[in-house]
mmCIF file of the N, C-alpha and C atoms, coordinates in Angstrom:
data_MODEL
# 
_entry.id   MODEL 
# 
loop_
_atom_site.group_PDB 
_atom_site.id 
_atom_site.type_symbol 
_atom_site.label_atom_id 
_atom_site.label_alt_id 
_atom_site.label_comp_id 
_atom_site.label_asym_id 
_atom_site.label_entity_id 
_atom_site.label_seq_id 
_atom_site.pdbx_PDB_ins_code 
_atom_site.Cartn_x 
_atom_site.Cartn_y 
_atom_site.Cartn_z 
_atom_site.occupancy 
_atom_site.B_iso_or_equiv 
_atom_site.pdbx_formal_charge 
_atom_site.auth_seq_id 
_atom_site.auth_comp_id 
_atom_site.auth_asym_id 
_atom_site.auth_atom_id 
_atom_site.pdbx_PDB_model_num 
ATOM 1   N N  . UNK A 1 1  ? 25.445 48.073 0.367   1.00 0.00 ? 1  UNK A N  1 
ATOM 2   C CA . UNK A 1 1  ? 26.547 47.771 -0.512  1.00 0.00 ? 1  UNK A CA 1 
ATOM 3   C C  . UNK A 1 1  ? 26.053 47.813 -1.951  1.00 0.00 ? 1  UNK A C  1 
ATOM 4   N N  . UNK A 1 2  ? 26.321 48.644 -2.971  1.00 0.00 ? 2  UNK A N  1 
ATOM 5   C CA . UNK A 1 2  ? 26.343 48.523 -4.008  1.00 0.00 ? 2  UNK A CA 1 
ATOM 6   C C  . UNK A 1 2  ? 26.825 47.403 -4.767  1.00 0.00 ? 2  UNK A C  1 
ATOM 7   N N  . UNK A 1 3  ? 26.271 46.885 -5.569  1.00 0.00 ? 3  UNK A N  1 
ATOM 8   C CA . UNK A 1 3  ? 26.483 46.159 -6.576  1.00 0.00 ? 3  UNK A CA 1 
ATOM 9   C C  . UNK A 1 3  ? 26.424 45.991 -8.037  1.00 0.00 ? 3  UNK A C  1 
ATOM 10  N N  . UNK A 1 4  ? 27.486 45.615 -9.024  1.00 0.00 ? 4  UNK A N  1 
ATOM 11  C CA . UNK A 1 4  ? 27.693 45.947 -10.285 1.00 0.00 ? 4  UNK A CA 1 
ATOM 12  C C  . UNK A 1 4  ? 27.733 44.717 -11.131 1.00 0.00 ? 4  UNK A C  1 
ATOM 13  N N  . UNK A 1 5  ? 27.345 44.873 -12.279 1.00 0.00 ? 5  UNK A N  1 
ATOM 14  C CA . UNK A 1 5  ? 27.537 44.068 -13.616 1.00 0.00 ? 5  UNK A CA 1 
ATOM 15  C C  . UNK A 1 5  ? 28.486 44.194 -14.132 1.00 0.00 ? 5  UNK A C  1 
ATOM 16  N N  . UNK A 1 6  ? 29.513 43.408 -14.700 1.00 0.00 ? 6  UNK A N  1 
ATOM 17  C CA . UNK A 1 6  ? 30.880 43.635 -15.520 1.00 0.00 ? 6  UNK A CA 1 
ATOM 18  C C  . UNK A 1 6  ? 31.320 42.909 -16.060 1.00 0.00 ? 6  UNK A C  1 
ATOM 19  N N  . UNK A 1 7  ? 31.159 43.483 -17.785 1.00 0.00 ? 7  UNK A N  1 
ATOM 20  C CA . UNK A 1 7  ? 31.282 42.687 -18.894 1.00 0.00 ? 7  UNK A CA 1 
ATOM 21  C C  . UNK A 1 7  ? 32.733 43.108 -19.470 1.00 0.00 ? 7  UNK A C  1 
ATOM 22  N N  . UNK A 1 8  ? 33.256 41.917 -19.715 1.00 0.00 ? 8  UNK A N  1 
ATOM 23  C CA . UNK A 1 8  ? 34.578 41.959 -20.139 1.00 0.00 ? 8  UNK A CA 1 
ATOM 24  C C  . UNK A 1 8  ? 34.471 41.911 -21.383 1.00 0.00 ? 8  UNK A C  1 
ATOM 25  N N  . UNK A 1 9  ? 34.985 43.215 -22.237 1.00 0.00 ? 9  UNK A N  1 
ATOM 26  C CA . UNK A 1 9  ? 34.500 43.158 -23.713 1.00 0.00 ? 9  UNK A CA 1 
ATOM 27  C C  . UNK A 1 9  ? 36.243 43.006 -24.170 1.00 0.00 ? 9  UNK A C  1 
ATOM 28  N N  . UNK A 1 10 ? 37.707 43.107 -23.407 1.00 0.00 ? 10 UNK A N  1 
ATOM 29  C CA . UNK A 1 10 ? 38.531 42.886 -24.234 1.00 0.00 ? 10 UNK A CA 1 
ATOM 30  C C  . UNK A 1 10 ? 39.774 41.897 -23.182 1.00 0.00 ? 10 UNK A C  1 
ATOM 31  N N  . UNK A 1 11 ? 40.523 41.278 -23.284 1.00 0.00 ? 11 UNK A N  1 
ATOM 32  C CA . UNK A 1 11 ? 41.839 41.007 -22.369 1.00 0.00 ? 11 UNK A CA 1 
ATOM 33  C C  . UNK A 1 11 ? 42.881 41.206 -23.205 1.00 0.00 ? 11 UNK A C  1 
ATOM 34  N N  . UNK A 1 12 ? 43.785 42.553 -22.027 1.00 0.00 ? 12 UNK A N  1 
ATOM 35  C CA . UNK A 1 12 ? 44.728 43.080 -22.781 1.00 0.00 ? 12 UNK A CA 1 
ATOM 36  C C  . UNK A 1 12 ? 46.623 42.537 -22.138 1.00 0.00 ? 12 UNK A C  1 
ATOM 37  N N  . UNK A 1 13 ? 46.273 42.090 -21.009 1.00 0.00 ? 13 UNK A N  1 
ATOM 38  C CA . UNK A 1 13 ? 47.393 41.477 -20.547 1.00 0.00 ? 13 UNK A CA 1 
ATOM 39  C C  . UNK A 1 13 ? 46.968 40.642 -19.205 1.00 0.00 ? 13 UNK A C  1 
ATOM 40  N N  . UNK A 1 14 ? 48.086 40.131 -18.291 1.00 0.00 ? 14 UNK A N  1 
ATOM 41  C CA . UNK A 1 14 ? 48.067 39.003 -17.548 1.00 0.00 ? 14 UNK A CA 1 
ATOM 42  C C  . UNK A 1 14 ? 49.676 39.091 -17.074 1.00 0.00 ? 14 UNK A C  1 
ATOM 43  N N  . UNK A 1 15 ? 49.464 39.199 -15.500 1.00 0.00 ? 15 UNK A N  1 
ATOM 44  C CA . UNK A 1 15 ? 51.003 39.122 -15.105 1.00 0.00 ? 15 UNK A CA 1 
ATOM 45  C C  . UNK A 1 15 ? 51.277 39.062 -13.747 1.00 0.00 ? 15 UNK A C  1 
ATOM 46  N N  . UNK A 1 16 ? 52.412 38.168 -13.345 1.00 0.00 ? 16 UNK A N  1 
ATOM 47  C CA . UNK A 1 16 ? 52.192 38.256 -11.510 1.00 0.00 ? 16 UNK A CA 1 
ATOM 48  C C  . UNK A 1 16 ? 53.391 39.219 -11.135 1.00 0.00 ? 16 UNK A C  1 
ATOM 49  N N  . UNK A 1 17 ? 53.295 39.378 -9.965  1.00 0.00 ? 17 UNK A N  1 
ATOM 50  C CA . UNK A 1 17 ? 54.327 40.031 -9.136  1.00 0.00 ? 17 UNK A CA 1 
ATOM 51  C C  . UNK A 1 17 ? 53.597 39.851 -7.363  1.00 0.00 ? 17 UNK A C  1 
ATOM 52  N N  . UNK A 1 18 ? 55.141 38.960 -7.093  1.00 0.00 ? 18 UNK A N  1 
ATOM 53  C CA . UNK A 1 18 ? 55.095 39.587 -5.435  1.00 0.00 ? 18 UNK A CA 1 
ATOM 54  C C  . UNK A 1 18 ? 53.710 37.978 -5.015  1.00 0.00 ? 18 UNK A C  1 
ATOM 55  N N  . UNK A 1 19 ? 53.265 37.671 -5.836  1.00 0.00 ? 19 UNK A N  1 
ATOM 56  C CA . UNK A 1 19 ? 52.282 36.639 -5.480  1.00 0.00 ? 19 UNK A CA 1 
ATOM 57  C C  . UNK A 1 19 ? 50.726 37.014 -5.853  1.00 0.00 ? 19 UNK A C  1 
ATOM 58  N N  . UNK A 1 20 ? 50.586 38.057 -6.660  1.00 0.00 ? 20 UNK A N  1 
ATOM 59  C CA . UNK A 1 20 ? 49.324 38.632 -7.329  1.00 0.00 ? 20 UNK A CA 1 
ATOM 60  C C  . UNK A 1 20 ? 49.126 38.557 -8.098  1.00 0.00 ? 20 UNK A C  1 
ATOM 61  N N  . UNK A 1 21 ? 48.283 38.148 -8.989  1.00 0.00 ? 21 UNK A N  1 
ATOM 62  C CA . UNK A 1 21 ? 47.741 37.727 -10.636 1.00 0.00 ? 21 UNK A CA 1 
ATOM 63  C C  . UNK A 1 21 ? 47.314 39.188 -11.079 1.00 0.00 ? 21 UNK A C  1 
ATOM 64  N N  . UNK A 1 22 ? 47.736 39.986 -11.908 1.00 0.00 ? 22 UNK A N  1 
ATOM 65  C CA . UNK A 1 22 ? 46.873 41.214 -12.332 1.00 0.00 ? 22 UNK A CA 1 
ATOM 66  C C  . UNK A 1 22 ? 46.326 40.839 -13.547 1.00 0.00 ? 22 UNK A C  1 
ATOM 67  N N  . UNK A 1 23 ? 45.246 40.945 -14.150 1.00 0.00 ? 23 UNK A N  1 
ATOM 68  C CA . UNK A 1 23 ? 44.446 41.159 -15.223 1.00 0.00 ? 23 UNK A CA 1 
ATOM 69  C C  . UNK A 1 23 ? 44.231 42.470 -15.878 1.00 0.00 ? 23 UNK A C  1 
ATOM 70  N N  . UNK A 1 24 ? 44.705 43.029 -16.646 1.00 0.00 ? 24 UNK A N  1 
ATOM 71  C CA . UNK A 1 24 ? 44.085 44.007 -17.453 1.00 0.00 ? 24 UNK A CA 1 
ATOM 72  C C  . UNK A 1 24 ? 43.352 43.728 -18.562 1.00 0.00 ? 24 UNK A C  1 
ATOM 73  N N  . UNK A 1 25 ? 41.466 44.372 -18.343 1.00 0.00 ? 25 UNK A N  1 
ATOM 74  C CA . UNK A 1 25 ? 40.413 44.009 -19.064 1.00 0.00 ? 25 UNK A CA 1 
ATOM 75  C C  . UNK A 1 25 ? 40.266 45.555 -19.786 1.00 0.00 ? 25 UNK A C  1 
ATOM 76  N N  . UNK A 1 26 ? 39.583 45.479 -20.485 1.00 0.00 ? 26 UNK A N  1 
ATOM 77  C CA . UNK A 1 26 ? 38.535 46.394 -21.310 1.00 0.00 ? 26 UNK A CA 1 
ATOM 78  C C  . UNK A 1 26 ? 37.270 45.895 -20.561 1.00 0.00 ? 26 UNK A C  1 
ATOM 79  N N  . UNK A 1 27 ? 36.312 46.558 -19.814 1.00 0.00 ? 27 UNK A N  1 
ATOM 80  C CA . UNK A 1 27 ? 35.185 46.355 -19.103 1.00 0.00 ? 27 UNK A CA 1 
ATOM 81  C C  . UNK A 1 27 ? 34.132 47.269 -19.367 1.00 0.00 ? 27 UNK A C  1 
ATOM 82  N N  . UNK A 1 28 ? 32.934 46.958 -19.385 1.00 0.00 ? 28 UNK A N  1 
ATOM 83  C CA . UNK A 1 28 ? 31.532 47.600 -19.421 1.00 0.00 ? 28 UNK A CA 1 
ATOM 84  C C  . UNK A 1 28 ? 31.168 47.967 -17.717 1.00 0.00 ? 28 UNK A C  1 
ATOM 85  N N  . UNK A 1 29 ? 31.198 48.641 -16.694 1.00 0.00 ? 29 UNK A N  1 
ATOM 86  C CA . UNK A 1 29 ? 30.810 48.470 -15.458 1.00 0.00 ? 29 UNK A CA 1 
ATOM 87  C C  . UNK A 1 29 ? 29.522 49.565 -15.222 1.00 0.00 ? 29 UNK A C  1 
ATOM 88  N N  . UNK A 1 30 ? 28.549 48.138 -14.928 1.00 0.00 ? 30 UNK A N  1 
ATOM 89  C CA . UNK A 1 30 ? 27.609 48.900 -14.602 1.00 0.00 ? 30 UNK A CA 1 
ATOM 90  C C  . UNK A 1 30 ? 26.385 48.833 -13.184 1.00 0.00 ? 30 UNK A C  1 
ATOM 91  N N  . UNK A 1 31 ? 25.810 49.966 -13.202 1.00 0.00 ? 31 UNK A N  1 
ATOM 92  C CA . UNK A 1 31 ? 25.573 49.437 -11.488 1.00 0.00 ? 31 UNK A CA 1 
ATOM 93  C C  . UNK A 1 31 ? 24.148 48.461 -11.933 1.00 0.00 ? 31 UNK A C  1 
ATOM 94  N N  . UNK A 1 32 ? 24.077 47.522 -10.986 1.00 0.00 ? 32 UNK A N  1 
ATOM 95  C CA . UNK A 1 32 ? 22.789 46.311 -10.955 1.00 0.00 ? 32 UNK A CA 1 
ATOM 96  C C  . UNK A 1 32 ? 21.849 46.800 -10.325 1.00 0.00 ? 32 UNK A C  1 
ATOM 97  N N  . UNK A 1 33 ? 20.417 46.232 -11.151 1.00 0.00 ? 33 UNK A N  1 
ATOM 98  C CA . UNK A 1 33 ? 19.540 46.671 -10.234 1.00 0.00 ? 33 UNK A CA 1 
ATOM 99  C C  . UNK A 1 33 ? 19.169 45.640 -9.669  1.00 0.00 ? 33 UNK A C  1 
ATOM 100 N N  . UNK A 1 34 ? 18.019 46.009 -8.748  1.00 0.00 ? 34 UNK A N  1 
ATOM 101 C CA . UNK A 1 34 ? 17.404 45.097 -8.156  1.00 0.00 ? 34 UNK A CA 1 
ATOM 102 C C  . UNK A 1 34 ? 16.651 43.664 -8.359  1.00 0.00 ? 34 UNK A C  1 
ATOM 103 N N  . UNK A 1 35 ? 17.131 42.366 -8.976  1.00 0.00 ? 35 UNK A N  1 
ATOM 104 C CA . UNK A 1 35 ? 16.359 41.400 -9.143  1.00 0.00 ? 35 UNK A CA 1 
ATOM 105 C C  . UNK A 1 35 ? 16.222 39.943 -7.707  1.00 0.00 ? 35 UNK A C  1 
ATOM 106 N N  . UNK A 1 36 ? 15.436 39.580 -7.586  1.00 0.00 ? 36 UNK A N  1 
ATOM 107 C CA . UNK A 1 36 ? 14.332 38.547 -7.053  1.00 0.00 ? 36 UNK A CA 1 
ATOM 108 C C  . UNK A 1 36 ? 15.328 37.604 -6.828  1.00 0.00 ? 36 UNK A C  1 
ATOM 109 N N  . UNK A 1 37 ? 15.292 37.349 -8.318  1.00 0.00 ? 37 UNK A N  1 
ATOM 110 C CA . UNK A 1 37 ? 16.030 35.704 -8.084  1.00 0.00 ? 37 UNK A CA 1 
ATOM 111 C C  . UNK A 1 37 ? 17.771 35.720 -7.565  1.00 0.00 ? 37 UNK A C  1 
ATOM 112 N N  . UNK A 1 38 ? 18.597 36.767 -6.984  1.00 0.00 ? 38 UNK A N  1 
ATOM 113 C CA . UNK A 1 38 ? 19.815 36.693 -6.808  1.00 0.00 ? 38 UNK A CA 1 
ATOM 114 C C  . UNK A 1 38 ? 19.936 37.739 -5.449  1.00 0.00 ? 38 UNK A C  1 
ATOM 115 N N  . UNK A 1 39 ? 20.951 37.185 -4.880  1.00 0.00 ? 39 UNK A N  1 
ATOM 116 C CA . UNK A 1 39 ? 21.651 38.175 -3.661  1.00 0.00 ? 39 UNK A CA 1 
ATOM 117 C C  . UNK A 1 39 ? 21.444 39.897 -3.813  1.00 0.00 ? 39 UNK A C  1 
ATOM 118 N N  . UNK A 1 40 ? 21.238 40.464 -3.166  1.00 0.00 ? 40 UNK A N  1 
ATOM 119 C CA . UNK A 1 40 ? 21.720 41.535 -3.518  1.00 0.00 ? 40 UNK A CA 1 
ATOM 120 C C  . UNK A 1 40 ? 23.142 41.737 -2.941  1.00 0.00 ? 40 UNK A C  1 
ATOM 121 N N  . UNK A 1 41 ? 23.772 41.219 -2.430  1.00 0.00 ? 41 UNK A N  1 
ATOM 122 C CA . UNK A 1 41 ? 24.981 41.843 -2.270  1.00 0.00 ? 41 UNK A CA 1 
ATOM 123 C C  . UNK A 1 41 ? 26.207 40.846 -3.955  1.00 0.00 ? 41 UNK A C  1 
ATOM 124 N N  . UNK A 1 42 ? 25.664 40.546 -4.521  1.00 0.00 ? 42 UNK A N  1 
ATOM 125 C CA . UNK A 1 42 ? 26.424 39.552 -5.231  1.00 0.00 ? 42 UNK A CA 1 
ATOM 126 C C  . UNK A 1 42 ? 26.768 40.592 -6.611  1.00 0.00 ? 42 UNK A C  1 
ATOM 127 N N  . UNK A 1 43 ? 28.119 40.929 -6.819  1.00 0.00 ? 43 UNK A N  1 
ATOM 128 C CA . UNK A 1 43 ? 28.297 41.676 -8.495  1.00 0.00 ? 43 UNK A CA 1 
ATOM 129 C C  . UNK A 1 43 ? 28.963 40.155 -8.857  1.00 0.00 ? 43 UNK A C  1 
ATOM 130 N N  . UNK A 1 44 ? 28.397 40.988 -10.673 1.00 0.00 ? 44 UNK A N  1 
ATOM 131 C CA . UNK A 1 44 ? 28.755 39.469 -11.564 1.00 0.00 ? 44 UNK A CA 1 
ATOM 132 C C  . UNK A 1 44 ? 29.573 39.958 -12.216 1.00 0.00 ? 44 UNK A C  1 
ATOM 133 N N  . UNK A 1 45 ? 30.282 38.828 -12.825 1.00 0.00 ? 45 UNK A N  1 
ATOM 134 C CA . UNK A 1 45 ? 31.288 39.223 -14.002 1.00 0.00 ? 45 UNK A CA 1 
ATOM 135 C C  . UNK A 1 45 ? 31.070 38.472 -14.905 1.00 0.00 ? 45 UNK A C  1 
ATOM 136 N N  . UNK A 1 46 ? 30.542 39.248 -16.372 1.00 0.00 ? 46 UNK A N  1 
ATOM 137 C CA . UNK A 1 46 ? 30.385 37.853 -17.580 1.00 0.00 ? 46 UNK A CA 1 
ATOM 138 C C  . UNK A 1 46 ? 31.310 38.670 -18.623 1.00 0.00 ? 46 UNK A C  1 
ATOM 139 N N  . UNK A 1 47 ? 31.636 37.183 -19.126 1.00 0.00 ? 47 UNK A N  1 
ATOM 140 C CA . UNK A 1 47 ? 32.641 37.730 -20.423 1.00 0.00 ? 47 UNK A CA 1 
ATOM 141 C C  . UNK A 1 47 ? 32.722 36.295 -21.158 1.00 0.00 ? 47 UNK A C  1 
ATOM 142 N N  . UNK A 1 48 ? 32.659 36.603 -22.777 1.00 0.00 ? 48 UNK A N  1 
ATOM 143 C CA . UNK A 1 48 ? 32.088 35.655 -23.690 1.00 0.00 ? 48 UNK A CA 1 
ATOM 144 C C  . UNK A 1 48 ? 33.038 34.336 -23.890 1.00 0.00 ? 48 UNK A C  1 
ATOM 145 N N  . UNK A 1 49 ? 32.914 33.193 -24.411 1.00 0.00 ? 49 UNK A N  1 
ATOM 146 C CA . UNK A 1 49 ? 33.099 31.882 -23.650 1.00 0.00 ? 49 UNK A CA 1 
ATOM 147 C C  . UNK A 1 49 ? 34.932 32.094 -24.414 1.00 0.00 ? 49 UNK A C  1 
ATOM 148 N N  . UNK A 1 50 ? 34.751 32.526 -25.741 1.00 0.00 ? 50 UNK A N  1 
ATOM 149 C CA . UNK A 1 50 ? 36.477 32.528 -25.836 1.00 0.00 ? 50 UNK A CA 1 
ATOM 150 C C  . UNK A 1 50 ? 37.487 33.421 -25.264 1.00 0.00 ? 50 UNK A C  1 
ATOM 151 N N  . UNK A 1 51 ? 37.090 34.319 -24.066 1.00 0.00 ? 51 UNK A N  1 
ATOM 152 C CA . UNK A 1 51 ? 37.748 35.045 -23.528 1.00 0.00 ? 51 UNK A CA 1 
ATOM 153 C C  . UNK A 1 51 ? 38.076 34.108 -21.932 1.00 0.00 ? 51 UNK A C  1 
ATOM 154 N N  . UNK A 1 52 ? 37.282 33.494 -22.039 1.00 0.00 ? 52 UNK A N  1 
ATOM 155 C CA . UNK A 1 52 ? 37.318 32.771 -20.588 1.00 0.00 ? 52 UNK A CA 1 
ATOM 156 C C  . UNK A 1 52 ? 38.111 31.771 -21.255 1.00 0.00 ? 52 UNK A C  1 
ATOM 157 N N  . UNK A 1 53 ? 38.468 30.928 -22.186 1.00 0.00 ? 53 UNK A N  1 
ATOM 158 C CA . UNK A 1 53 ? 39.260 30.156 -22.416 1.00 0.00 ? 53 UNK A CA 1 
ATOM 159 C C  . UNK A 1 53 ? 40.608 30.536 -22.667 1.00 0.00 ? 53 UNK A C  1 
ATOM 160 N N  . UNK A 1 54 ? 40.556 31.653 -23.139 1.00 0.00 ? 54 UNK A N  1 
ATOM 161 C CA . UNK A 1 54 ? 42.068 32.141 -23.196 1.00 0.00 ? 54 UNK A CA 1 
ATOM 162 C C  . UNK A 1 54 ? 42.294 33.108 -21.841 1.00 0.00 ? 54 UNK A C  1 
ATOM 163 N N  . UNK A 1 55 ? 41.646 33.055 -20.756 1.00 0.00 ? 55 UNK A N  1 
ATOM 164 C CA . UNK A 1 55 ? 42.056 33.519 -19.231 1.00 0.00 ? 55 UNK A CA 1 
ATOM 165 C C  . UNK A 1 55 ? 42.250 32.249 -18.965 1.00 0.00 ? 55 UNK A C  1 
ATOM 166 N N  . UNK A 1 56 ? 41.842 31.158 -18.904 1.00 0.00 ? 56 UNK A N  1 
ATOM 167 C CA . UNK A 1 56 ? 41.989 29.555 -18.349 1.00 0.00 ? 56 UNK A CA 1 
ATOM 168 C C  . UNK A 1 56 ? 43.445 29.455 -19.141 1.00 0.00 ? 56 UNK A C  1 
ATOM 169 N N  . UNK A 1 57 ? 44.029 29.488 -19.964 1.00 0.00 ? 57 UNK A N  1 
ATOM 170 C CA . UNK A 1 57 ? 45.132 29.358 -20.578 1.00 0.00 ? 57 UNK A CA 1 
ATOM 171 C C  . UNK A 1 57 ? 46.330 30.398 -20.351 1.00 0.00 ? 57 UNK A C  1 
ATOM 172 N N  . UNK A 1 58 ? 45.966 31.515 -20.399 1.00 0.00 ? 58 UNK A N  1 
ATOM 173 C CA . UNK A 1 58 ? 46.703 32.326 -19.920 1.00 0.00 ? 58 UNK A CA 1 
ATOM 174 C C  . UNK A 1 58 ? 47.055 32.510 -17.907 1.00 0.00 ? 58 UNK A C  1 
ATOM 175 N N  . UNK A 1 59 ? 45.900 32.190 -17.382 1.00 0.00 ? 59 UNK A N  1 
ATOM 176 C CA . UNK A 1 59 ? 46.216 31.633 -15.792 1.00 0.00 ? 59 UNK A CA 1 
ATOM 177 C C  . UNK A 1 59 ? 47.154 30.356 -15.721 1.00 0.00 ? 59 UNK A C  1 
ATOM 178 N N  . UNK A 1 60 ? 47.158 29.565 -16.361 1.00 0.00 ? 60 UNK A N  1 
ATOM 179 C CA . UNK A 1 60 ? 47.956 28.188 -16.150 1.00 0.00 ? 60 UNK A CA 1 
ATOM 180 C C  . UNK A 1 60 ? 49.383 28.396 -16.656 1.00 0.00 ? 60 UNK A C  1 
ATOM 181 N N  . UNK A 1 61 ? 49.463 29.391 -17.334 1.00 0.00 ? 61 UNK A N  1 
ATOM 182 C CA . UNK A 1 61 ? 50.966 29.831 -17.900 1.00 0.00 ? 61 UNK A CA 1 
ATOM 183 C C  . UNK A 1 61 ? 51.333 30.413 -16.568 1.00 0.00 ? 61 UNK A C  1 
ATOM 184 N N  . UNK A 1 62 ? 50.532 30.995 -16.234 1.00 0.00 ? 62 UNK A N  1 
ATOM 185 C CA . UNK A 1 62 ? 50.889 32.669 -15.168 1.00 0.00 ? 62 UNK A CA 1 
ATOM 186 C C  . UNK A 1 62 ? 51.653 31.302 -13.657 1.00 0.00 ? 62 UNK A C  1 
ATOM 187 N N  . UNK A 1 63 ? 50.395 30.594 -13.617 1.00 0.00 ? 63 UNK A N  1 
ATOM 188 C CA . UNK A 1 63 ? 50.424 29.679 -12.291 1.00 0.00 ? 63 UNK A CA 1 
ATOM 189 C C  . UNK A 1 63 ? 51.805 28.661 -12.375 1.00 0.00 ? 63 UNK A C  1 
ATOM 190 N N  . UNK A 1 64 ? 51.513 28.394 -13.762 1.00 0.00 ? 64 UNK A N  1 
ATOM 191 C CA . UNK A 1 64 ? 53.145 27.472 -13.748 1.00 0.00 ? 64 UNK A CA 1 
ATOM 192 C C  . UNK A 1 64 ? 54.558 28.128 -13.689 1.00 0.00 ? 64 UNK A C  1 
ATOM 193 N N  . UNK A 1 65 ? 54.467 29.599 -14.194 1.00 0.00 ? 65 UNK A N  1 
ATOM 194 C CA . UNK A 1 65 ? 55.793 30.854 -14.027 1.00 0.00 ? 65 UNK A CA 1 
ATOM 195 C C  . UNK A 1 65 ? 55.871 30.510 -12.274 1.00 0.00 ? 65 UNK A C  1 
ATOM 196 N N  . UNK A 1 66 ? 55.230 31.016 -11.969 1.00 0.00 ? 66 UNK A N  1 
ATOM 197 C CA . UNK A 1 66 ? 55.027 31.143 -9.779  1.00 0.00 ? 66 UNK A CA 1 
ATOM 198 C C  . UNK A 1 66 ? 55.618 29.716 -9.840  1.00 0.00 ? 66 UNK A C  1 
ATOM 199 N N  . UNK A 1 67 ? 54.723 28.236 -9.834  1.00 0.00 ? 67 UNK A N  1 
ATOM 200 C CA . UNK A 1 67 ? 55.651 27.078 -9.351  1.00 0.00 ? 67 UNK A CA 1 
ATOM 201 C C  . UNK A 1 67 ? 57.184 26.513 -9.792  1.00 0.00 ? 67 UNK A C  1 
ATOM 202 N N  . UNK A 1 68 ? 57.515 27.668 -10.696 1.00 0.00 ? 68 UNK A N  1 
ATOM 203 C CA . UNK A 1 68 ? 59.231 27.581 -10.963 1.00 0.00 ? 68 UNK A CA 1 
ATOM 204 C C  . UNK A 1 68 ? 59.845 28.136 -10.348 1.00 0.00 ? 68 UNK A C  1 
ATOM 205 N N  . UNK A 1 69 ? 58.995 29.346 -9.388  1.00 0.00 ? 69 UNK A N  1 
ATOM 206 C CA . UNK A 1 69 ? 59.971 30.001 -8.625  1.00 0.00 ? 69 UNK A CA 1 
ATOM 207 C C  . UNK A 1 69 ? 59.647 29.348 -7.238  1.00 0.00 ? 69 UNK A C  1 
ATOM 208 N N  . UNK A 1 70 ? 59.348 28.222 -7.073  1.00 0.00 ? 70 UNK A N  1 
ATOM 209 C CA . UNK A 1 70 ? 58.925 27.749 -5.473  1.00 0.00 ? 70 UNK A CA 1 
ATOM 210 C C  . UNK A 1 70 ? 60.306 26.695 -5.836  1.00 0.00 ? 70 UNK A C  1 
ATOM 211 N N  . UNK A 1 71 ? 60.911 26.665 -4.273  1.00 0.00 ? 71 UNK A N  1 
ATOM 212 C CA . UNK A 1 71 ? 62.223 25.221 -4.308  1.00 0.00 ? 71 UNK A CA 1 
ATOM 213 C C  . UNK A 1 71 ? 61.403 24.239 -4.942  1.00 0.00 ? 71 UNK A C  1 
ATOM 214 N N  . UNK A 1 72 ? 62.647 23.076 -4.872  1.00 0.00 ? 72 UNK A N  1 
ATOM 215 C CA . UNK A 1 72 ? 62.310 21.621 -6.087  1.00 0.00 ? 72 UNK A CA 1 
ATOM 216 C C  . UNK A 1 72 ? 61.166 21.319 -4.938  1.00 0.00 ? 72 UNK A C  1 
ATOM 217 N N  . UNK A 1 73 ? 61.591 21.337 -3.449  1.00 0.00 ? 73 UNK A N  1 
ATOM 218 C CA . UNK A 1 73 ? 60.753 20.564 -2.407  1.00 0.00 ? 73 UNK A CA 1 
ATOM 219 C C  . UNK A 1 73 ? 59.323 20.922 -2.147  1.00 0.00 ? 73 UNK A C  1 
ATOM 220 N N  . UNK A 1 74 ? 58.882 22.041 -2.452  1.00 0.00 ? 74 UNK A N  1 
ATOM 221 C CA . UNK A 1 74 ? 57.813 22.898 -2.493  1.00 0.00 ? 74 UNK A CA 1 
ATOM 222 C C  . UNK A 1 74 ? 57.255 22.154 -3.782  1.00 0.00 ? 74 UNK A C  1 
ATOM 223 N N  . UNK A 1 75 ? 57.596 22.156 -4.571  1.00 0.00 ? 75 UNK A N  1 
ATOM 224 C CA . UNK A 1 75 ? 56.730 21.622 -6.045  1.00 0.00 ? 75 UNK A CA 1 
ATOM 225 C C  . UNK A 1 75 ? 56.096 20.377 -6.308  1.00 0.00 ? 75 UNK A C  1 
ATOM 226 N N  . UNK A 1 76 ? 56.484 19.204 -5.254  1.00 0.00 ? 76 UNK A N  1 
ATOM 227 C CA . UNK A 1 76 ? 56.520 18.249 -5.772  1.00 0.00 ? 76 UNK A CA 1 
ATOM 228 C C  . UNK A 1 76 ? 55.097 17.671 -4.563  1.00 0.00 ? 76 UNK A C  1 
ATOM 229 N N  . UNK A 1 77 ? 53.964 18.260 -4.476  1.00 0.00 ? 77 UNK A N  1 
ATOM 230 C CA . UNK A 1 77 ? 52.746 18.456 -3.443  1.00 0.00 ? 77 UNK A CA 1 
ATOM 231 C C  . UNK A 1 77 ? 52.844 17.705 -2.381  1.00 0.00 ? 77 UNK A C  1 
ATOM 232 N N  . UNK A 1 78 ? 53.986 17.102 -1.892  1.00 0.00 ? 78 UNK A N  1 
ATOM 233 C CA . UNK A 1 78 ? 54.114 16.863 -0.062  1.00 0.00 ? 78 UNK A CA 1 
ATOM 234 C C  . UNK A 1 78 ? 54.521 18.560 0.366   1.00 0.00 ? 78 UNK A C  1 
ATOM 235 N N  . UNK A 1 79 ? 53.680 17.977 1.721   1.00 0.00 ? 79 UNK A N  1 
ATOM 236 C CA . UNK A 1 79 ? 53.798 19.386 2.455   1.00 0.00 ? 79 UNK A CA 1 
ATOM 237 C C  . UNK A 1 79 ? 55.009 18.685 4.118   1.00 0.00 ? 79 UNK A C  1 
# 
């Protein structure tokens, strides 16, 4: 199994449908080589700390759109 490095150098949108989160990035993808200290079957994804805060912000918008479309009875966490 191949494995890759992937650096998120831009976030250009964020949107669900159907029950799927899509992300569209600007990405660096590149193949990994071989190091010691990690899995080889493991690809990483790094992307710099204010892009991950505005995916943490932009997911909680996305996640709260989806729990408006679940009934009142669904929302309220009894199952």
């Amino acid at each position: 199994m191949k494995t890759y490095d992937i650096e998120v150098q831009r976030l250009k949108s964020l949107r669900h449908d159907r029950g799927l989160i899509e992300i569209g990035i600007d990405a660096l993808v590149l193949p990994r080589s071989a190091r010691d200290d990690e899995a080889a079957t493991t690809t990483s994804l790094r992307f710099p700390v204010e892009h991950a805060r505005s995916l943490l912000v932009l997911l909680k918008q996305q996640i709260a759109e989806l729990d408006k479309l679940q009934p009142r009875s669904r929302r309220s966490g009894r199952c």
